[in-house]
C-alpha positions in Angstrom: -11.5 19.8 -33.5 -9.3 19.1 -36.8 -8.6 15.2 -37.9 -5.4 15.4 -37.3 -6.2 16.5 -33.2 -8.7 13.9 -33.1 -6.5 11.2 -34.5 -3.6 12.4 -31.7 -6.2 12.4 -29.2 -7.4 8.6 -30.0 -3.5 7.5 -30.3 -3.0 9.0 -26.9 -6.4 7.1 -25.3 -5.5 3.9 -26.8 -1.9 4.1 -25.5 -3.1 4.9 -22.4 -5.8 2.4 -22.0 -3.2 -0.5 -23.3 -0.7 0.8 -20.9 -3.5 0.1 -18.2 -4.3 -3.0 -19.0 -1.1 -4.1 -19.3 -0.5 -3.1 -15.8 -3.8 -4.6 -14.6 -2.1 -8.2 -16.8 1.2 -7.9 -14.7 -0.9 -7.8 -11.5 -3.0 -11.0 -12.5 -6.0 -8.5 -12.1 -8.6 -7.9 -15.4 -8.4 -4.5 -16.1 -12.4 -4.3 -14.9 -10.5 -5.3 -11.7 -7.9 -3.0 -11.5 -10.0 -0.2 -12.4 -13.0 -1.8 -9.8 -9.6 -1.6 -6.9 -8.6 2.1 -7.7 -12.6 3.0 -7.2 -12.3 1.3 -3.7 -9.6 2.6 -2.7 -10.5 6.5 -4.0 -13.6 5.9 -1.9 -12.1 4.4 1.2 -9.3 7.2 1.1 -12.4 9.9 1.0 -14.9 7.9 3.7 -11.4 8.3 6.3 -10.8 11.8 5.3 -14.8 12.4 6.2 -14.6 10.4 9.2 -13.7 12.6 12.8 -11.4 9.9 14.7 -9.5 8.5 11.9 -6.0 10.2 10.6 -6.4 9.4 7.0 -3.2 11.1 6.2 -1.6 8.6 8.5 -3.4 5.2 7.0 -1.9 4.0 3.8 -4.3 1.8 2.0 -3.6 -0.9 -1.0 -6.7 -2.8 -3.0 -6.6 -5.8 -4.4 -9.6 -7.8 -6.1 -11.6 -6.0 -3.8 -9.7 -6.8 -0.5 -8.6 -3.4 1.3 -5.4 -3.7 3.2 -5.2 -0.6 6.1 -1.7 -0.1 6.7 0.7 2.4 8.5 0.7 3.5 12.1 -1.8 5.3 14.1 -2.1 6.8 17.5 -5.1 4.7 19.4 -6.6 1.6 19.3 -9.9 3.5 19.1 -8.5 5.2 15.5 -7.3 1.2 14.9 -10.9 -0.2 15.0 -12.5 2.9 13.4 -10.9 2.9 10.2 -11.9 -0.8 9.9 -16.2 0.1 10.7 -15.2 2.8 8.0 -13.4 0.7 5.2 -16.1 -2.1 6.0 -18.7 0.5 4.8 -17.6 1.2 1.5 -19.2 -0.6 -1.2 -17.6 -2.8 -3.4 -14.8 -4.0 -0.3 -14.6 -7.3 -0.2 -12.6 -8.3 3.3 -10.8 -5.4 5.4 -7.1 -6.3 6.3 -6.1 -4.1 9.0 -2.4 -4.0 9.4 -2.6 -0.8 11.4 -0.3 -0.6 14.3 -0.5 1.8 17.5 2.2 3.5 18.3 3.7 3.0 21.6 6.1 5.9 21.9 6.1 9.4 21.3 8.4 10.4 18.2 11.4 13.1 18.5 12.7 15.2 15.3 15.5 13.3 15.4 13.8 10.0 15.4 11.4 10.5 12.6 14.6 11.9 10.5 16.0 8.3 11.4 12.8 6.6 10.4 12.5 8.1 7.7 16.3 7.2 6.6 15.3 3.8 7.2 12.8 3.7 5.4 14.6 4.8 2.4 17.9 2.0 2.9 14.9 -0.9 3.4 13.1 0.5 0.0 16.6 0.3 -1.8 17.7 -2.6 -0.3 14.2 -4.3 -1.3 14.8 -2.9 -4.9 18.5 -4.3 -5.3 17.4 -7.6 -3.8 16.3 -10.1 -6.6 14.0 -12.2 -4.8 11.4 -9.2 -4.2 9.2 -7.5 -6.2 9.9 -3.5 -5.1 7.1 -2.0 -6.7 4.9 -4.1 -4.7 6.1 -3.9 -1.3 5.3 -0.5 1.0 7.3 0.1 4.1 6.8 2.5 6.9 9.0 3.1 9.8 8.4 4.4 13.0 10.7 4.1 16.2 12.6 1.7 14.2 9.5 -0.2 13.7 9.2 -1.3 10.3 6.2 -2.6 8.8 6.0 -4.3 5.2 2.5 -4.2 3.5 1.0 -4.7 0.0 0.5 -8.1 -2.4 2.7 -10.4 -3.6 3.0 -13.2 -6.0 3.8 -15.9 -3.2 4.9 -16.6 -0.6 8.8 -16.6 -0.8 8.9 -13.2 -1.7 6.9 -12.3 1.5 9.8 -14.4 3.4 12.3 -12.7 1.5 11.3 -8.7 1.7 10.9 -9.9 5.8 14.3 -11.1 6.0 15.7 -7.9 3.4 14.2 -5.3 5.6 15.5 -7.1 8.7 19.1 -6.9 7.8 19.1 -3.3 7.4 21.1 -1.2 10.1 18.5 0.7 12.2 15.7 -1.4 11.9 14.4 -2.8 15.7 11.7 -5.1 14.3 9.9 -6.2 11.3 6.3 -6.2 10.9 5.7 -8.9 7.5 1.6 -7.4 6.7 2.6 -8.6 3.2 -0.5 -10.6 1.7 -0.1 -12.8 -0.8 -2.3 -13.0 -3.6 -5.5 -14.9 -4.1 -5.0 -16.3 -0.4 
């Protein structure tokens, strides 16, 4: 390789690697940490994918410092406990938070197109709002049932993406499985 790809090539890795750890610095996580979370969660994501009674595709999972939250909604409670005996399994997980809810009704087209709209007005209304941090705040919908996961800095923000997403038109209920950090 010439000097001149080599030097573009180590200008490139070292914008990339400060660009991760100054993500990893706005999460209060090292970047040892951050990287350590993205393993777990690669290898949680691949142990439901193996595993026969769990919908992986259905499960959205967030890491931090080693504590796996299992979010989203699923179709049993036998799927529910599952994916926590799974998560549990995985070295390097710390605590399992499972946030997984079972869904009580059967979903129409024109439901999910619903949900799906409201989950769209909560994320923008959670982005617009200035006492939430967007980026980390999830939300799923189902039958009008929206639930709230990820990590936040404290407390009030929980309170306040809880009370954003409730005043949204279509929303039936709020589930708040925000965490908060280091609690």
């Amino acid at each position: 390789m010439s000097t001149k790809k080599t030097l573009i090539a180590a200008i490139t890795a070292i914008g990339l690697l400060g660009s991760l750890v100054s993500y990893a610095e706005e999460e209060k996580r090292s970047f040892g940490e951050y990287a350590d979370d993205k393993i777990i969660l690669t290898k949680v994501k691949s142990a439901l994918t193996s595993d026969d009674t769990t919908e992986a595709h259905e499960i959205n999972l967030e890491v931090n410092k080693g504590i796996v939250q299992l979010n989203g909604f699923v179709n049993t409670e036998k799927e529910k406990a599952q994916a926590t005996v799974v998560a549990q399994g995985v070295e390097g997980v710390k605590k399992v938070e499972n946030n997984l809810i079972v869904k009580t009704e059967g979903s129409s087209t024109g439901q999910s197109i619903d949900d799906s709209g409201i989950t769209t007005k909560v994320n923008t209304a959670l982005i617009e709002s200035k006492e939430t941090k967007a980026g980390d705040i999830k939300v799923a919908t189902h039958n009008g049932v929206v639930q709230l996961s990820g990590f936040v800095d404290n407390e009030a923000q929980k309170t306040a993406a809880g009370n954003v997403a409730k005043a949204v038109k279509g929303v039936k209920s709020v589930e708040n499985d925000i965490s908060v950090k280091g609690k």
